[in-house]
N, C-alpha and C positions, 0 to 999 in steps of 0.2 A: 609720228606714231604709226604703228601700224592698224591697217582698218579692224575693225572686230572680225570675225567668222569665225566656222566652223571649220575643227578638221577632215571634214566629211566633204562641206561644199563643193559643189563642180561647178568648172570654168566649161560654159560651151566651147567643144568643138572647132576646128577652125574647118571653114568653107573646103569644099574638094580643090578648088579651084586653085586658090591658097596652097595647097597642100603638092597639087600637080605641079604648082611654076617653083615651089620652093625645092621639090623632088628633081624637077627638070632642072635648074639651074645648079644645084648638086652633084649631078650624074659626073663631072668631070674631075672631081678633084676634091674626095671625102676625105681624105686627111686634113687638108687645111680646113674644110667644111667643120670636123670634129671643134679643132682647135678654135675656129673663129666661135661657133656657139657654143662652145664651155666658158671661153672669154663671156661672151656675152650672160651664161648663166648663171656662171661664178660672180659677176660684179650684183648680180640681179640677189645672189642671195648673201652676199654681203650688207647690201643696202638693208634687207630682210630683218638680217641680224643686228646694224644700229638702228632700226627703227625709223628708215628714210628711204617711205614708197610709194609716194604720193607722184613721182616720175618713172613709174613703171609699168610695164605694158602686161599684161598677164596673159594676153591671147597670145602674145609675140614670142612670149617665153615658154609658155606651154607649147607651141609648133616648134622651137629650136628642142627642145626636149622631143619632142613627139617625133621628130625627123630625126634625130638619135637614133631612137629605141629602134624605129625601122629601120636604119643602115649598119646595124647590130651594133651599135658601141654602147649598149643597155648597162655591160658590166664594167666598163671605163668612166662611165658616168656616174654609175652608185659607187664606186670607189673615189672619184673625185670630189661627189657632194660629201661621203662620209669623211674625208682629209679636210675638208674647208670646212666643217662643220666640227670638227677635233682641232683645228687650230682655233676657230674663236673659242671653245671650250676653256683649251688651256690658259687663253690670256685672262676670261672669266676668273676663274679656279685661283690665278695669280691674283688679282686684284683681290679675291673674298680673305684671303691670308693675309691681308694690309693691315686687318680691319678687327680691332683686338678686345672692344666692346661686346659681349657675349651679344647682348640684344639687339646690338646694331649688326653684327654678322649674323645672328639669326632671320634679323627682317634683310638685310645683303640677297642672302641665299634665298630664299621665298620670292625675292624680285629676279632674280637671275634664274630661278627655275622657273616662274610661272612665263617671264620674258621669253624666255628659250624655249619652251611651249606653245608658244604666240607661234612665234616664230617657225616652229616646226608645222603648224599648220597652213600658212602660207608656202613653204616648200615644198609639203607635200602637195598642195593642191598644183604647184607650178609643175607638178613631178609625178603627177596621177597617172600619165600613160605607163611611166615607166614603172609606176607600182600594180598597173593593171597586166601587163603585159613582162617584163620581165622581171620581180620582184616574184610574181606565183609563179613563172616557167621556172626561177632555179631554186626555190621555196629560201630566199631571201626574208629579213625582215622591211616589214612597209617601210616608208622614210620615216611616218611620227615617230615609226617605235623604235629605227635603226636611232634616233634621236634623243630618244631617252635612254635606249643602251652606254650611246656615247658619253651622256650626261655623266650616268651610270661608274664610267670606267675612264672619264676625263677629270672629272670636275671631283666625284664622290671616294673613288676607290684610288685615283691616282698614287702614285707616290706611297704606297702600302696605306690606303687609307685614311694620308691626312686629313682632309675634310671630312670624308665622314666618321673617323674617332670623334672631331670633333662637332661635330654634331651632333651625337648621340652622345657624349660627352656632356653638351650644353645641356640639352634634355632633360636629362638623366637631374641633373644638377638643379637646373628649375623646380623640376617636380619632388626634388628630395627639399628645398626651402618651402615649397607648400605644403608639405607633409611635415614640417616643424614647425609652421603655424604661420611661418611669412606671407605677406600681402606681396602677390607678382604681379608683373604686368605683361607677362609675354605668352599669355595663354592661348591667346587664338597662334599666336606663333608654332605652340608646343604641336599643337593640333595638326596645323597644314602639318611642318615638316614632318610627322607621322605619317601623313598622307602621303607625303613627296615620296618616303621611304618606301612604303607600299608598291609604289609605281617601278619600283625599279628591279624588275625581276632580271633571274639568271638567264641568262642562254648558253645552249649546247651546240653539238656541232650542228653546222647549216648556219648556225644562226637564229634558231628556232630556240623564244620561250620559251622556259618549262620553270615548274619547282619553285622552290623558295624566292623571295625577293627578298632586298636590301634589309628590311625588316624585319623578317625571322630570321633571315641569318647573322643582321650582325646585334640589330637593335633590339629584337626579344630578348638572347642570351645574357645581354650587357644589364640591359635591366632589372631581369630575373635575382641576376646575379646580387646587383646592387641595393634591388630590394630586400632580397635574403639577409643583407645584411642590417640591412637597415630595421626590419622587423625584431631580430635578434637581437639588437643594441637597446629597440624601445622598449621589448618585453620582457629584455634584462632592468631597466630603467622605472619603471613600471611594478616589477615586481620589488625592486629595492623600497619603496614605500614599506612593505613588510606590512599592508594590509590586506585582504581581502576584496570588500567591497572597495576601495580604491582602484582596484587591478582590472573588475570586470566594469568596472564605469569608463574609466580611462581607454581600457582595450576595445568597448561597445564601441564610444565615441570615433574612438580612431580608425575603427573597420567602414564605418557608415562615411565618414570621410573621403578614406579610401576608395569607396565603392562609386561613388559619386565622381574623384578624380577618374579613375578606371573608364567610366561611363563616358567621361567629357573629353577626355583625352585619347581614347586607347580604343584600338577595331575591337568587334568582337568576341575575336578569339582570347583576345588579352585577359578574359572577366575569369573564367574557367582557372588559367593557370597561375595567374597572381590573386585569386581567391584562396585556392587550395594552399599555396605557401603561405600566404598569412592566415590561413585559419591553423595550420601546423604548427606553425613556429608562436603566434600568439597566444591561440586554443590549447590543443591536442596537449603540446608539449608543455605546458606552465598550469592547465584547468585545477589538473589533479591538486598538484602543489595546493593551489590557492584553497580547493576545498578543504583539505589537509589539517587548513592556515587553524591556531587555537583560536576561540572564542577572546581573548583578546588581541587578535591580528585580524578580529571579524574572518573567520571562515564558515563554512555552513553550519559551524556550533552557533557562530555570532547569529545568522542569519535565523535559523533555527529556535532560538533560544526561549521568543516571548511565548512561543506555544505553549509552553510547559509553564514556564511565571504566569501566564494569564488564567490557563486552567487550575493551575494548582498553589497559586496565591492568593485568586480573584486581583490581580491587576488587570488593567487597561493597557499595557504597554503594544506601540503600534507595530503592526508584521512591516518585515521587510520586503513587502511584495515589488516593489520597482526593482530592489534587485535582485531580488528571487526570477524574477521574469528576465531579468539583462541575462543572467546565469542562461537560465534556460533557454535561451536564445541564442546565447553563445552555443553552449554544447548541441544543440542542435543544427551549427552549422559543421559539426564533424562527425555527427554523429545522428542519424534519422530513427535511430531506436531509443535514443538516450540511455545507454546501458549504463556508462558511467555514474548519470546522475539516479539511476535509479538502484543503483548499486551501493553509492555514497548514502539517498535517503534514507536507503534501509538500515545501515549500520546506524545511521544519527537515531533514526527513528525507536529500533531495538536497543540502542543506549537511554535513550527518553523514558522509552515504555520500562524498561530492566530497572530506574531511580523511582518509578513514582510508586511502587508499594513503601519503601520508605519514605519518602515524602508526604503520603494521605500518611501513615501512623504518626510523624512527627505530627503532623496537623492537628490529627485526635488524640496524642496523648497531651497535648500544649491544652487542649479542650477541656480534654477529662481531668485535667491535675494529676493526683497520684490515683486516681484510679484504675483499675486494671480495664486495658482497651476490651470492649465488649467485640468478638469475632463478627457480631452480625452488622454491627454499623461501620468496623473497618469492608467487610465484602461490600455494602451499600457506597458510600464512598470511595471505594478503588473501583468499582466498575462505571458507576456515575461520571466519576474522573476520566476514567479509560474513554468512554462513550464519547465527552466532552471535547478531550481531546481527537480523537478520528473525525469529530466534526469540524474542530476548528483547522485541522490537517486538509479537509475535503473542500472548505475556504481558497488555502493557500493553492491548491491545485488546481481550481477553478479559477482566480484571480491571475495566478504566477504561472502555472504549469500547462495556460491553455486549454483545460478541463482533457489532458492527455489519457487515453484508454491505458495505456503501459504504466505510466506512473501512477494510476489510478491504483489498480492491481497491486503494483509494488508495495503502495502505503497500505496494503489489505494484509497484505502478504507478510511484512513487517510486523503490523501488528499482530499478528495471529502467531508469531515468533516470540513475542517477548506473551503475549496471555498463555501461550501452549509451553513454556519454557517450564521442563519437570521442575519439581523441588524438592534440590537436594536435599535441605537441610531446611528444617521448618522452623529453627532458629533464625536463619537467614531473614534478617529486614525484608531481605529484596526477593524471597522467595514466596510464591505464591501459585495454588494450585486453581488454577482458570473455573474446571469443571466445578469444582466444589465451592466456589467462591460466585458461580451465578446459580447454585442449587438454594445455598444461602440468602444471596439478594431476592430470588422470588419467592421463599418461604416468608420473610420478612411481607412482603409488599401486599403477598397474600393473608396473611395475618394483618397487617396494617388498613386492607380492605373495607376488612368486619368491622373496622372502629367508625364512629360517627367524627372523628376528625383525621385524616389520611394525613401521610406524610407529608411537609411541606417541601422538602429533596425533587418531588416530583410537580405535588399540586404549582409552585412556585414556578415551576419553570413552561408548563402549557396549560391553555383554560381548557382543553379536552378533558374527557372522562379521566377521573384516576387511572381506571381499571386499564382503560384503553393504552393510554401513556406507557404504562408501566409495562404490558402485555408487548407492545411495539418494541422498547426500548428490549427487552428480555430473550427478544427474536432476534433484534438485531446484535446483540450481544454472542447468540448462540451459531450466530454464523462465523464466527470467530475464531469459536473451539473446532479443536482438530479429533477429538476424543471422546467421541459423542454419546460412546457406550460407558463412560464414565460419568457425562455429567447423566445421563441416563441414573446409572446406580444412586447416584448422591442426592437427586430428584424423589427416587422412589425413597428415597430414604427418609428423605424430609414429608411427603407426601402422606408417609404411614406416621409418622410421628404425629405431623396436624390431626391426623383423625383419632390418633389411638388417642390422643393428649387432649383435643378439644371435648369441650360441657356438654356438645349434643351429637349424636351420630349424625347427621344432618350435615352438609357441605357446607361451605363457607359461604356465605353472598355478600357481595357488594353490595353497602347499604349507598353508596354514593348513585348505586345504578337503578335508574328508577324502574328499569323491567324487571328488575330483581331474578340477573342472569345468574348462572350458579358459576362462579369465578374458577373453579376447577375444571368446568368442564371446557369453559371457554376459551381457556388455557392448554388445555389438554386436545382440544381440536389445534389452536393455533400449533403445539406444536407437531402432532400428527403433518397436518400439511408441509412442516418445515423438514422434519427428518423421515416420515411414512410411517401408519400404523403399526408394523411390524413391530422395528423397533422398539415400541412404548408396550408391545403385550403385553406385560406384565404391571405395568401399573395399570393400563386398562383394565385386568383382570382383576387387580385391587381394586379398582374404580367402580367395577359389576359386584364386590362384594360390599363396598360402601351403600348403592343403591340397595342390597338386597337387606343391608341388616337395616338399613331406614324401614322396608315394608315388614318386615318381623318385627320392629318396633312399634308398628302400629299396630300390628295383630297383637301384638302382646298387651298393649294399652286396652284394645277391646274388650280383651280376656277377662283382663282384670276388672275391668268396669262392671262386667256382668257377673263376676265371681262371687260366692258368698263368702267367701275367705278373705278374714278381715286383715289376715297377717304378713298379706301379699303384698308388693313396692314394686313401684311404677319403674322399669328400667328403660334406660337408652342404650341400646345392647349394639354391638361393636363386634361382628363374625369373621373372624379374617381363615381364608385358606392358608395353613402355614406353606404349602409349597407354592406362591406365588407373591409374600410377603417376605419384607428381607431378613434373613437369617438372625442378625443383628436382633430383632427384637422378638423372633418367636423361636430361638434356639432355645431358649430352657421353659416352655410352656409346659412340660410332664410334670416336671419340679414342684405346679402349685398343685396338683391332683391327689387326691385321699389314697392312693393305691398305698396298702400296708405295706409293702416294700420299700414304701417313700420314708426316710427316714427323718429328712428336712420339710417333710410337707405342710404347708398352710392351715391354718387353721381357723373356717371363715364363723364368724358370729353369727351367733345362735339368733340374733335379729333378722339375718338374710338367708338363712340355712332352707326356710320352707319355700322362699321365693326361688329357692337354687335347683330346689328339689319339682316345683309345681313347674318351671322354665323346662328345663330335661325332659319333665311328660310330654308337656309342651311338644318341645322339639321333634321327639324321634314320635308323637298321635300323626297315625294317618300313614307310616311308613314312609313317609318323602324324604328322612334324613337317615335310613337304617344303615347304612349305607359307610356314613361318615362316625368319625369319633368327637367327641365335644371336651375341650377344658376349658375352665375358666380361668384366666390372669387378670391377678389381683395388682399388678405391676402400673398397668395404667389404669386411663379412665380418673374418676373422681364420683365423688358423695354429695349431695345437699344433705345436713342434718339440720334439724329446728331442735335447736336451743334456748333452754328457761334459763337466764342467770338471773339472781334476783334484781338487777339493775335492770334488765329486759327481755323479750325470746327473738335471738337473730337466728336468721337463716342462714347457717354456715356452707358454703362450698368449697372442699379440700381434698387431697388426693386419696384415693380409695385407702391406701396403709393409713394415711393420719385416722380419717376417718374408721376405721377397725380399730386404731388405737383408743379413740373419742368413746365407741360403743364400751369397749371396757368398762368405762367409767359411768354406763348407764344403771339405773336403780334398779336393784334385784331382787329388793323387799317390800313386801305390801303391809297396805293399815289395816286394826281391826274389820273398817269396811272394803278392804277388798281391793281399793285404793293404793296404787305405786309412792314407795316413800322419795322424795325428793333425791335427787343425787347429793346434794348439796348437802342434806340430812345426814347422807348416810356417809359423807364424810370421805370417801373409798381414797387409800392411799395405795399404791402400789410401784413394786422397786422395775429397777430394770429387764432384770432378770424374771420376775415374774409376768412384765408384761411379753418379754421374749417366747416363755414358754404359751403363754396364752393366746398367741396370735401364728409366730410361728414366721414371722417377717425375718429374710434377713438381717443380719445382721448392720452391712453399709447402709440399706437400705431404714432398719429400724432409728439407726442413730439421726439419721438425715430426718426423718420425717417427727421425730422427740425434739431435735430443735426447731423445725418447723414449727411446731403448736408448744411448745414450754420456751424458748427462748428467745423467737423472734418479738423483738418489745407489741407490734402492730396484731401477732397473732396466739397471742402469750392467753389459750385455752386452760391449760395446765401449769402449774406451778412446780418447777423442778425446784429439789432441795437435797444437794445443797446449787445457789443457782450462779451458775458459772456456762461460757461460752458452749464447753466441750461437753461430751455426754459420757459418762463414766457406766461401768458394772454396778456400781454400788448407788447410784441414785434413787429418789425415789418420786413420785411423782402425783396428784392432784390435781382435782377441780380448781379455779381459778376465780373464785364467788366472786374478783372485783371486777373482772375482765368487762371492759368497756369500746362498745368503736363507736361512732358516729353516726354510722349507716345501720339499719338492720339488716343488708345484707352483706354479707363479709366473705372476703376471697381470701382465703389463706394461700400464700406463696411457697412452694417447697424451695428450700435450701437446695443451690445447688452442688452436685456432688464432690467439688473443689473444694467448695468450703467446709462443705461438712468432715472431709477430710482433713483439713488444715485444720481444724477447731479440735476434733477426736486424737487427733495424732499430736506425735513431738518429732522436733530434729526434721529430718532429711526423708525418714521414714514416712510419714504420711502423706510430705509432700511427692515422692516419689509413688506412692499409692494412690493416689489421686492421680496422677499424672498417667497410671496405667489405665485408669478404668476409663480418663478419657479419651486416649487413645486405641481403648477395646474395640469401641464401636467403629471409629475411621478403618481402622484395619482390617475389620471382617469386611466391610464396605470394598476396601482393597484388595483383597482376595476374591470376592463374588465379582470383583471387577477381571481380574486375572482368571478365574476358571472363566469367565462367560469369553473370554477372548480366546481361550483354546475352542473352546464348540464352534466357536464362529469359523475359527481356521480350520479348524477340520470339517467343519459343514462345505464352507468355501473350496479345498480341494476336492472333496466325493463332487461337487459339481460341476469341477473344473473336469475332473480325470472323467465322467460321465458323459462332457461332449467330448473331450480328447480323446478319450481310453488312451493313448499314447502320446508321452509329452517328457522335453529335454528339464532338466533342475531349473536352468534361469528363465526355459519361457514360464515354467509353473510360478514362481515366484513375483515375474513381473505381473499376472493375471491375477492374484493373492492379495498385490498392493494395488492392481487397480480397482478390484472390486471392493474391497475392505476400507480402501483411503476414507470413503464417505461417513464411515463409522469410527477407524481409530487407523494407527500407523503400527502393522503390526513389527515385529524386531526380526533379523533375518534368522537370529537363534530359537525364535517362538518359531519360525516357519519350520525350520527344520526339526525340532522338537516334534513337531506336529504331524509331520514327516513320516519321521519314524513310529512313531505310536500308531500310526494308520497304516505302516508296513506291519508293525507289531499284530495286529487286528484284522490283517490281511483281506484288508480294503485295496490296497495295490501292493504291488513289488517292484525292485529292480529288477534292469536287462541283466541277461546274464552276461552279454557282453558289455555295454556300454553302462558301466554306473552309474553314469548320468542320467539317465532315461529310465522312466515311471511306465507302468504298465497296469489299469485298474482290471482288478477280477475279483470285485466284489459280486 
């Protein structure tokens, strides 16, 4: 064998001495001189090459070399080592073709190269002068590398390539049975000869390195190639299951596989470009399909799916987070933005959100029976749900999605698409208006406050404050809407309803809250901070007139206390500015006023008449309200009356018309001594008609609040006769001598206007008359939402065009939607509408030449 070393190691030197008698004996006859030490160097690297040199002199053989290089035959000499060293080449090359064992010719080859590389460091060392001295004088290759060249274009490329096809052939071949799951055994094999291929770079002229080796030239392409195919085949194969999560399990698995062959096998350059083709050809090109795939092929329906069963069924069923997470791992090897998948979420997601208003009404009408869905508990319920689900969404994206910022966003963004989704048609199951449906839910929640047992929807779900929970959840809801000056209106709306409608001027409080916060106001900060005071000015400004008619209520209570006037009634008075209350409820406040021009005007009992009159002095003593005008509406609000029936005296509280109707039927005759004769006594009967003219109440309004107090079984004051549901012209009406409740104090319910429509009416008629009146009040709501959307736009432009003064159509438009977005999305026909009425107004104008361009000269 040959000794071990280095292809570096140096042979010392040989003596001058040496070098003088081998020069001197030389002088006479250098041709045979060549000849005799090429003989002698040529058998010396023959032995080299079988591996028998344990009889060889290496000082003797580097001076026959070294006495060469100085008597110039430097290029006779590398020409004749490169000939001897391409003849045992070829006989190499011959034998490796014997040998038809892929494994055995694989480990062949690895001995004959690594042999042959022995070898060439032993000849380069015997041949070091001649590499130091002429090898750099004619920028030759060194011997190792003249060595490997030959290797190169003997053994590897010969013959167009036969061994090396098939070597990369072999390769190729191994690593495609590993990649279909086979046990090999030629892996460290796979390796060297990867390496080997390496080593074998091109040369140019001279003879000089450069550029590609054996390995990107032949053995990259081939492979490239062959995996392309091969990727194609499994992710045709793959996808033939025809399921989803089957595809990204299978394709995970076999990528990380890959990755790991890649790593064990393959330089580093290899990772880069046989990543990219199998994340292409397995990902990129098949992802889509597979998300695509139906809920029963498990696509991201499949995946997707228990979110919605678990919020909206109360199931348990378990997420698919393992492959929610494979997924997101995949597409995020083609993808660093995850567009795709955040693109997919949103439609699954906007699909989700867009079924579950029908899905919560089936739920609650499966609840109610045939009852008719009450609006306030389907809004509590859909947004509850809503809520629910965004959490158990923010689950899956923390678990699966890596708690990713971008898909974070998306699932925001998603959902704020299906709550902000107009509605078309309010028939529509699946239609549902966002703003009006959480003005709804915190009317409810606030209402439900003031009771000594709160909701269990909320208490149920955290041991924190109601108040707090609720207030929390309300905000976080309200981040959702896009249209903020709507749920604004629908707020106010509800807002004045609670106070016009509640028993005490006085604010709401949580009784749950032991500081005994005032739940409007706390509310009304929370949302201040969320949208900015502005915004809310006008419920604010209800809010200042709430506060203001609580301290007139006290003053008034003082009054009375100290008054000698016996005839005088303690009021809980209720002041509303009509220009800062919504239209909806103080549009016809003229209507209840005595002015003799009023032809339909009210007509209040002669019981409250002095209290009306002493209130008025009241008011405008001292000149602090000269100012203002005063009406009274008799519309809202309510009465305590104390009631004798002879069973017992309850404390009646009902709405201000039942109650005007009640006083009717007070005793208006006295006894010899002086003494008022009994109601009861005096028997009072009277028709419809007469109480119409007596009071002066509407008409919708008189029938609703007659069944109220005569028909409802629980508050049946008065005895209608003749007594049937609906309330006719021709009826007539009485005291109730048996009327009996439980309680002394009794709440009479008004009838609401639906019904009392449906009971008054016939046919199609009433129903459609009902149906107007409840749609009256949404609609003025909708229009005070639409003009407040023009002011805004045209306030927004005067401050646009005031820093501009000069500005093109579409930058004004894009400044329009930036500044507005945080409020509502205004429509590109509102803008220009807006436009024009402010050119109309000649707040600005067009250029005279470029129509496009705004000019303000306000």
């Amino acid at each position: 064998m040959i000794p071990a070393g280095n292809r570096r190691s140096k042979i010392r030197p040989p003596r001058k001495s040496l070098v003088s008698s081998s020069l001197e004996s030389s002088t006479t006859d250098p041709t045979v001189d060549f000849e005799k030490s090429w003989s002698i160097l040529s058998n010396a690297i023959v032995q080299i090459q079988n591996k028998s040199v344990s009889n060889l002199s290496y000082e003797q053989l580097y001076r026959k070399a070294y006495i060469l290089v100085l008597r110039k035959y430097g290029g006779k000499l590398y020409e004749n080592v490169a000939t001897i060293i391409t003849l045992h080449l070829l006989k190499r090359r011959d034998y490796l073709l014997t040998i038809y064992n892929e494994e055995e010719f694989m480990k062949a080859t690895l001995v004959e190269w690594n042999e042959h590389l022995q070898s060439m460091k032993f000849i380069s060392d015997v041949l070091m002068y001649l590499n130091r001295v002429y090898v750099k004088e004619h920028k030759k290759l060194l011997i190792y590398d003249l060595g490997i060249q030959l290797f190169k274009d003997n053994v590897i490329k010969y013959n167009d390539d036969q061994v090396g096809k098939r070597i990369v052939d072999t390769v190729i071949q191994e690593i495609t049975k590993s990649r279909n799951g086979e046990v090999i055994t030629t892996n460290m094999y796979i390796t060297k000869l990867i390496n080997m291929l390496e080593l074998l770079v091109e040369s140019g002229s001279g003879d000089i390195q450069f550029g590609e080796n054996y390995y990107q030239s032949v053995f990259e392409p081939a492979f490239l190639a062959s995996s392309e195919t091969f990727f194609y085949k499994l992710s045709s194969e793959f996808a033939s299951y025809n399921l989803g999560t089957k595809y990204i399990q299978s394709t995970s698995r076999f990528i990380k596989e890959e990755e790991g062959r890649i790593n064990f096998y393959m330089p580093e350059s290899m990772y880069p470009k046989l990543n990219e083709l199998m994340n292409n050809i397995m990902i990129k090109d098949r992802i889509d399909d597979i998300l695509a795939l139906p809920y029963e092929s498990q696509g991201l329906s499949y995946l997707l799916r228990p979110v919605v069963v678990n919020v909206v069924d109360g199931k348990n069923e378990s997420y698919h987070i393992p492959d929610l997470k494979i997924l997101y791992e995949l597409i995020g090897r083609i993808d660093d933005e995850y567009d795709l998948l955040r693109l997919r979420l949103k439609e699954h997601i906007k699909q989700q959100g867009e079924e579950l208003p029908q899905q919560v009404r089936s739920i609650l009408e499966k609840a109610n029976g045939d009852k008719k869905l009450n609006p306030a508990l389907f809004a509590i319920k859909w947004i509850e749900t809503v809520l629910k689900y965004h959490d158990e969404f923010l689950k899956i994206h923390e678990q699966a999605f890596d708690s990713n910022s971008s898909v974070s966003l998306t699932i925001t963004y998603a959902m704020r698409e299906f709550i902000n989704a107009p509605p078309t048609n309010r028939k529509d199951a699946n239609s549902v208006n966002g703003p009006e449906l959480l003005s709804v839910y915190m009317d409810y929640h606030i209402k439900q406050s003031a009771k000594t047992a709160p909701s269990k929807d909320i208490e149920s779900l955290d041991s924190r404050d109601y108040v707090d929970v609720f207030i929390e959840r309300s905000i976080k809801f309200l981040r959702f809407i896009k249209d903020k000056d709507a749920f604004e209106a629908y707020y106010a709306n509800h807002f004045a309803k609670r106070f016009l409608s509640s028993k005490s001027g006085s604010q709401i409080i949580s009784s749950n809250n032991k500081m005994g916060i005032d739940i409007e106001e706390l509310l009304l900060s929370k949302l201040g901070e969320e949208m900015g005071t502005t915004s809310l000015d006008k419920i604010i400004k209800m809010n200042k007139d709430i506060k203001l008619s609580k301290d007139i209520t006290n003053d008034w209570k003082k009054l009375i206390t100290q008054s000698t006037k016996k005839d005088l009634i303690e009021l809980e008075l209720k002041i509303c500015n009509v220009n800062d209350w919504p239209k909806s409820m103080v549009k016809d406040y003229k209507a209840f006023s005595n002015d003799e021009n009023n032809e339909t005007s009210f007509i209040w009992s002669k019981q409250l008449r002095p209290t009306i009159r002493e209130f008025e002095e009241f008011w405008f003593s001292g000149k602090k309200n000269d100012n203002k005008s005063l009406y009274w509406s008799p519309k809202f609000g309510s009465m305590d009356l104390r009631i004798s029936y002879p069973s017992r005296t309850y404390e009646i509280n009902l709405a201000t018309y039942a109650g005007i109707i009640m006083l009717l039927f007070a005793p208006q005759s006295t006894n010899a001594d002086g003494s008022l004769v009994s109601a009861f006594e005096e028997n009072k009967e009277l028709s419809y008609e007469e109480i119409k003219e007596l009071t002066g109440i509407p008409e919708i309004d008189l029938k609703r609040h007659l069944q109220s107090i005569a028909v409802a079984p629980r508050s049946r004051l008065l005895i209608k006769n003749p007594m049937t549901k609906d309330v006719n012209n021709s009826d007539k009406f009485k005291l109730n001598e048996k009327f009996k409740s439980p309680s002394i104090k009794v709440k009479v319910l008004t009838v609401s206007a639906a019904s009392s429509a449906a009971a008054n009416s016939s046919g199609e008629k009433g129903s459609s008359k009902a149906k107007t009146e409840q749609e009256e009040e949404a609609e003025e709501v909708r229009s005070n939402i639409h003009e407040g959307r023009k002011l805004e736009v045209n306030a927004a432009i005067v401050r646009i065009m005031k820093s501009r003064q000069t500005i093109k159509h579409n930058e004004l438009i894009e400044e329009l939607i930036k500044q507005l977005s945080n409020r509502f999305q205004p429509s590109i026909l509102l803008i220009k509408q807006r436009i024009e009425d402010l050119i109309e107004k000649e707040y600005l104008k067009r250029d005279d030449e470029e129509t496009n361009i705004y000019h303000y000269i306000a």
